[in-house]
N, C-alpha and C positions, 0 to 999 in steps of 0.2 A: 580567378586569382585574387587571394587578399592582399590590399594592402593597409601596413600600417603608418600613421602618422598623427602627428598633434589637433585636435579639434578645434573646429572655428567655432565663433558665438553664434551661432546661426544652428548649429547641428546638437548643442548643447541637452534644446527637447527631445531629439532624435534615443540619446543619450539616455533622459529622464523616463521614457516611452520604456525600454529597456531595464532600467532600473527598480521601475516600477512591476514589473513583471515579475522580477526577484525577488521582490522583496515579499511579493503574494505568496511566490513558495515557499520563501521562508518561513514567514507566517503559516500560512497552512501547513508545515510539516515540523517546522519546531516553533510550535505556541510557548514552549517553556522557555526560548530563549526571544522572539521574535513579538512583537506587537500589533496583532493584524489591524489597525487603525493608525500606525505610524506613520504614513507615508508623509504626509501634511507636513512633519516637523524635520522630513530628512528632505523634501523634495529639492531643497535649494543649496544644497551641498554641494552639485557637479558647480553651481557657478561659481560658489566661494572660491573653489577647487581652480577653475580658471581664471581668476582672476588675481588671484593669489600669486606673491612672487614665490613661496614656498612650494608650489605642487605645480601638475600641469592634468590635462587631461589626454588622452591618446585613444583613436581608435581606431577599429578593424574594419575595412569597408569591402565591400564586391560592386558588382556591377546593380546589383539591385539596393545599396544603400548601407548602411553599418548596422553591422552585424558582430559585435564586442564593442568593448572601450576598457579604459584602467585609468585608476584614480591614480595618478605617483604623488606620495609627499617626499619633497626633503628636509630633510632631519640634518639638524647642523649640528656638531659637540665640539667640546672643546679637542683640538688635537695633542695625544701622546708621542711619549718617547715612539714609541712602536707602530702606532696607525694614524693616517689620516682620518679624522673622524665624521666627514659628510658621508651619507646615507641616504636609500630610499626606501619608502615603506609604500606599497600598493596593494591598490584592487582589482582583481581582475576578474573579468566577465566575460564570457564569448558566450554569444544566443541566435541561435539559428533558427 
C-alpha cells in the first residue's frame, strides 16, 4: 500500500537520491533541453522547497521506503471580481 504524506527533514536525501536519478535521464535523453553536469546547482532545491513557507514537499512511501515525492509551490495573486487567486504549481515524480 502507498502512502501519501508531507516529508520530514530527515527523508529530504531519500528525496535527492531520487531526483537525481531523473534528472540522469533527462539528461541522457534530452541533452537539448537538459544539462548532464547540472545536478550540483539544482541539488538543494527539495530543501529550499521545505523550508519555504511558499511550497511543501510530499511523498509516496511503501513498506520498503519512498518511492515518489512532488514538489508543491504556491502561487499567491492578487484576487478578482471572479476568482480566488491562490494556486499550486508541482512536480511530480513516482520511481519504482
Amino acid at each position: 500500500m502507498i502512502n501519501i504524506r508531507f516529508a520530514k527533514e530527515d527523508e529530504l536525501e531519500q528525496v535527492n537520491v531520487i531526483r537525481k536519478q531523473v534528472h540522469k535521464l533527462h539528461a541522457d535523453g534530452r541533452a537539448d533541453f537538459f544539462k548532464p553536469g547540472g545536478w550540483d546547482s539544482i541539488k538543494d532545491i527539495v530543501k529550499d522547497r521545505f523550508v519555504s513557507d511558499n511550497s511543501n514537499v510530499i511523498v509516496a512511501c511503501n513498506d520498503s521506503g519512498i518511492t515518489g515525492f512532488a514538489i508543491i509551490q504556491y502561487i499567491h495573486r492578487n484576487e478578482t471580481p471572479l476568482l480566488k487567486m491562490t494556486h499550486w504549481n508541482g512536480e511530480l515524480v513516482n520511481w519504482n
